[in-house]
C-alpha positions in Angstrom: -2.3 28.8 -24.4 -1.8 25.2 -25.4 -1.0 24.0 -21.9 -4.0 26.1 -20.6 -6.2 23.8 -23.3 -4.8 20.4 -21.9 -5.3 21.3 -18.7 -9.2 22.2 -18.9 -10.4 20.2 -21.4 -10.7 16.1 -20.5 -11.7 12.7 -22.6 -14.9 11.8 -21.3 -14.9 8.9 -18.2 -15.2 5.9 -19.7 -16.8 3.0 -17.3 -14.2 1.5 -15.7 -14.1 -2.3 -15.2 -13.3 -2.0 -11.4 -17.3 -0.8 -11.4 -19.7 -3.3 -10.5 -23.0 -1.4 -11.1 -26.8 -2.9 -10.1 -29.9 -1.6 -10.2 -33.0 -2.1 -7.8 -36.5 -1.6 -7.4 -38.7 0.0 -4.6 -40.8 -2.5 -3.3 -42.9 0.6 -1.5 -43.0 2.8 -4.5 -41.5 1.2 -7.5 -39.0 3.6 -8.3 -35.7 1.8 -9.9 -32.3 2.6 -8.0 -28.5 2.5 -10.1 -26.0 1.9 -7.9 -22.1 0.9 -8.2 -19.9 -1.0 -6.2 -16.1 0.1 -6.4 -14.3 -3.4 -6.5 -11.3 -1.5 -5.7 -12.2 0.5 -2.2 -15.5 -1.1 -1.1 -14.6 -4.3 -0.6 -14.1 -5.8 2.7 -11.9 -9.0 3.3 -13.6 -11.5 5.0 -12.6 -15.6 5.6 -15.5 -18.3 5.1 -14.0 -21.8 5.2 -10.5 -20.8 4.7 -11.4 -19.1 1.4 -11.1 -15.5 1.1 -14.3 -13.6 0.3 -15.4 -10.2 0.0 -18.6 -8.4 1.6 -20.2 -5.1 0.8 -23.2 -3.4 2.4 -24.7 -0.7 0.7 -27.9 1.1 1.7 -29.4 2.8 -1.6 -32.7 5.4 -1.4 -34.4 6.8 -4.1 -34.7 10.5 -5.0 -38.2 10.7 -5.6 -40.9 11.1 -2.8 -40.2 8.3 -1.4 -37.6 7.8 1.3 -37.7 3.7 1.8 -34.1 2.5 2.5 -32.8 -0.6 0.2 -30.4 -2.8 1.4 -28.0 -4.7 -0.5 -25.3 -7.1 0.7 -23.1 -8.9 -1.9 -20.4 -11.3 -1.8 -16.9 -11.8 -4.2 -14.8 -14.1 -4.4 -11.3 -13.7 -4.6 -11.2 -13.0 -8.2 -14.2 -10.6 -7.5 -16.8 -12.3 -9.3 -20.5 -12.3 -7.5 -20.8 -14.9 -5.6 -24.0 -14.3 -3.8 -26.5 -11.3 -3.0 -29.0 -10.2 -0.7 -31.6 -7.6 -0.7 -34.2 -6.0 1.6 -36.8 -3.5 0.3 -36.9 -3.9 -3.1 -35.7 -6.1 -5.5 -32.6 -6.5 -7.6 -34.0 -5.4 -11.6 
């Protein structure tokens, strides 16, 4: 019964540091937007004056009544600290 226990009962997630999480704002209806970035798997390579960088693009919509598309484009560098971000649509909060 023990084994039964351990296997359907779990810690609760904790936030992981490979998480970069944002959050936005509608510019059409003002609703704010959470949103994550997996610095492990989201991350794509890319070479800007023989550096290495990484991009995202992520396209975010809220769950209200309104179904204006946000999107975000964000840069790392190699350590994966933000280097630079862009948004169209709303705003970063």
């Amino acid at each position: 019964m023990g084994f039964l226990k351990k296997l359907f009962s779990s810690a609760p997630a904790r936030p992981s540091s490979s998480l970069y999480n944002f959050a936005v704002k509608c510019d059409r209806c003002g609703e704010t937007i959470e949103g994550h970035i997996n610095l492990a798997n989201d991350l794509s390579n890319e070479f800007e004056d023989d550096r290495e960088i990484f991009f995202v693009r992520k396209v975010l919509m809220g769950s209200s009544r309104c179904f204006q598309q946000i999107e975000v484009q964000m840069k790392f560098d190699a350590n994966k600290q933000l280097i630079e971000k862009e948004i169209s649509g709303g705003k970063f909060v």
